[in-house]
C-alpha positions, 0 to 999 in steps of 0.5 A: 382438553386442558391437559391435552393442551398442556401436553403439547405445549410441554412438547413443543418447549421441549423440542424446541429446546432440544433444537437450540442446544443442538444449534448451539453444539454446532456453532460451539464446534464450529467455533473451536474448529476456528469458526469465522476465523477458517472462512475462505479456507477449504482443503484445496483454496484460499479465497483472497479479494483486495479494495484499490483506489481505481478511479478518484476524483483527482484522477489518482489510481492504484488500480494496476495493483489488482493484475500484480496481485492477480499475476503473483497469485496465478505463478503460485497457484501454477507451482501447486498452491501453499500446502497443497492449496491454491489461491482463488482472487477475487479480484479488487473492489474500488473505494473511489478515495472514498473512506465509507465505500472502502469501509463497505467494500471491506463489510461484503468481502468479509461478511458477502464474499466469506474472504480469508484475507484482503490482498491487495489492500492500496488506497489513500483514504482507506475506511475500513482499517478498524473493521478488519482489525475487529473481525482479525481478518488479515489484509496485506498492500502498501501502507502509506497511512497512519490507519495500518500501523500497529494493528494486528491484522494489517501488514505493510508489504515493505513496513509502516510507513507512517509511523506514529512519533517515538517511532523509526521512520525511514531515511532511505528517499532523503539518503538516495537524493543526498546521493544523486546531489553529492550530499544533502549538507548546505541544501534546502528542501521543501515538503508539498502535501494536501489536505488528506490524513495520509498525504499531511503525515508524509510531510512530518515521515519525509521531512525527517527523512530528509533532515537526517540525511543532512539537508536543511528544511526550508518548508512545508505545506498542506494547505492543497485541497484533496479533491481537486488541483487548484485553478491557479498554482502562483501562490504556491509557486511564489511561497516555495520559490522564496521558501530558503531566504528568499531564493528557491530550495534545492529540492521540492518534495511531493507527498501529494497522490494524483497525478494532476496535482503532480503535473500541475505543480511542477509544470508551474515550477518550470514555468515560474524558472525552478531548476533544482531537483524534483522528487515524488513518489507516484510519477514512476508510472508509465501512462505519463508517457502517452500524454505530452503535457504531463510528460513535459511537466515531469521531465527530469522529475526523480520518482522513488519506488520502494522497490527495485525498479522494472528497468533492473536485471535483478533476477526477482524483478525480472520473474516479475515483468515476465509474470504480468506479462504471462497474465496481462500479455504481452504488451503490459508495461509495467507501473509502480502500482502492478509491482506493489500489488505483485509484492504485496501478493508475494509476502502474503504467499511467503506468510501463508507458508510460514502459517502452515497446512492447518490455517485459520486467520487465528492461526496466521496471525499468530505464525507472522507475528515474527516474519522475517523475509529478504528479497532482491525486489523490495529489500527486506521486511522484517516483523514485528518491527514492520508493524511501527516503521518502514522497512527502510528501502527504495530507489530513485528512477529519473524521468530523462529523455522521456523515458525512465531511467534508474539513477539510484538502485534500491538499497536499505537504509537504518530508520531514525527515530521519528 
């Protein structure tokens, strides 16, 4: 009876031995076949899903970038695919600029959803950078903070935008507003921020930007809170209105998202009497339009995309207005963030080309470590240099008359060293 038992025990070891060398044989095989690194890869799609910041407290919202990405993508998938592939979106999850629902957002895509790469990836506070650079998972969008420089798996569609100091940082926004002033020598301009990571490291990039343009700087602040505009704006007025010697700036620069700290500031400007020039980077946005308080509040204000804007007859620009259209219909009018996520979704596809038929995220990374790509739409981007800095383009568009109006076309600017 013993020996019977013995028997069967050797068995059982032995099968289950066998079992596991065989599971081990697969998951060896499927490893060097690329493993999780060929996950959302099949013979005819590429899955693709991408985070935004749709809704947030301070009523900042990126969400217009998922019917860009969206749009983009259905032209491509329309021509075939690339390499016979075509793209199958997801769509966009929400982070709420909210950095531990981004980072969550980024674990179900990945891990749930099985996505090849995050496209596109827009959102201030995002939380899930160090998750996507361990899992080599690519993500493509606008990298307006500190969190996407340098990594392997992160791509600014127009650069790094918040390069790390030694580093070139961008002069474009400083050299078209010199340009629509007649030149920055002899003028003061002072740099509004909040309490956020991204939006304090836009003061020290659009400071720079600024200075080696030729203006002077009369100040700086990041003392807003992030979450919500204050009830009483007149500290901050007072302190900028007597910000150069005692008198005014000639220009105020916000670096702040949301549109009711945006609004709420230069609404306060006006009233305490400023009349120098005003200048964003969000405002370019076509839902100010609707509300006559905050259209009030941003008359006259030059907003800066980093992208030729809608209003331009660039061939590229306008295959894009007729590409949203197609998707969203006809009565979509377009905003700033529809056309980074449109871009966003534009340099991934010219990516994937480069990477070739035989595609793992390994494999991609490793084709786009030198990435060279020219466009009419937002100028250039050039790699590896776009890991680090900002590919050194954008426009200025004025807000004149209640209708926005192009007063610098995009042009490329050299970097300097931040």
């Amino acid at each position: 009876m013993q020996a019977t038992n013995a028997m069967k025990t050797a068995t059982t070891l032995a099968a289950s031995t066998a079992l596991a060398l065989a599971l081990a044989g697969c998951a060896t095989g499927n490893e060097s076949g690329g493993g999780d690194g060929a996950a959302g890869v099949t013979d005819g799609t590429i899955k693709i899903g991408g985070i935004l910041t749709e809704t947030s407290a301070t009523g900042y919202s990126t969400g217009g970038a998922e019917l860009g990405a969206k749009a983009r993508f259905e032209r491509a998938n329309a021509e075939g695919g690339v390499h016979g592939r075509k793209i199958e979106f997801l769509g966009a999850e929400d982070d709420g600029m909210i950095p531990d629902k981004g980072a969550a957002a980024a674990r179900k895509l990945v891990q749930k959803e099985k996505v090849f790469a995050l496209v596109p990836v827009s959102a201030p506070q995002f939380g899930g950078a160090e998750f996507l650079e361990q899992q080599k998972v690519p993500w493509v969008g606008w990298a307006t903070g500190p969190f996407w420089c340098g990594k392997a798996s992160a791509f600014g569609f127009n650069g790094c935008l918040a390069p790390k100091p030694g580093q070139g940082t961008q002069t474009w926004w400083g050299n078209q507003v010199a340009a629509q002033l007649g030149g920055g020598a002899g003028k003061k301009v002072w740099v509004q921020a909040t309490d956020s990571t991204a939006s304090k490291y836009g003061v020290q990039t659009i400071s720079k930007s600024f200075t080696a343009a030729g203006f002077a700087l009369a100040g700086t602040s990041a003392a807003l809170p992030a979450q919500a505009p204050p009830q009483d704006w007149s500290p901050y007025v007072n302190k900028i209105m007597k910000s150069a010697d005692g008198r005014p700036p000639e220009v105020v620069v916000s670096v702040m998202a949301g549109g009711k700290f945006n609004s709420g500031l230069y609404g306060a400007l006006k009233k305490a009497g400023y009349k120098g020039l005003i200048t964003d980077a969000t405002s370019y946005d076509p839902k100010v339009l609707a509300d006559p308080q905050t259209l009030q509040a941003l008359e006259g204000v030059y907003s800066a995309p980093q992208f030729e804007p809608f209003e331009s007859t660039a061939p590229e620009v306008v295959a894009m207005v007729a590409d949203l259209r197609k998707t969203g219909g006809a009565t979509v009018v377009p905003d700033q963030h529809m056309a980074t996520g449109y871009w966003s979704a534009d340099v991934f596809l010219a990516m994937l080309q480069k990477a070739g038929k035989d595609l793992t995220r390994d494999s991609f990374l490793k084709a786009v470590e030198t990435f060279s790509y020219d466009n009419k739409g937002i100028g250039r981007l050039r790699l590896p240099s776009g890991k680090t800095e900002s590919n050194g383009c954008g426009a200025l568009v004025k807000l004149d008359g209640g209708k926005f109006t192009i007063a610098q076309n995009l042009k490329c600017f050299d970097n300097t060293t931040l």
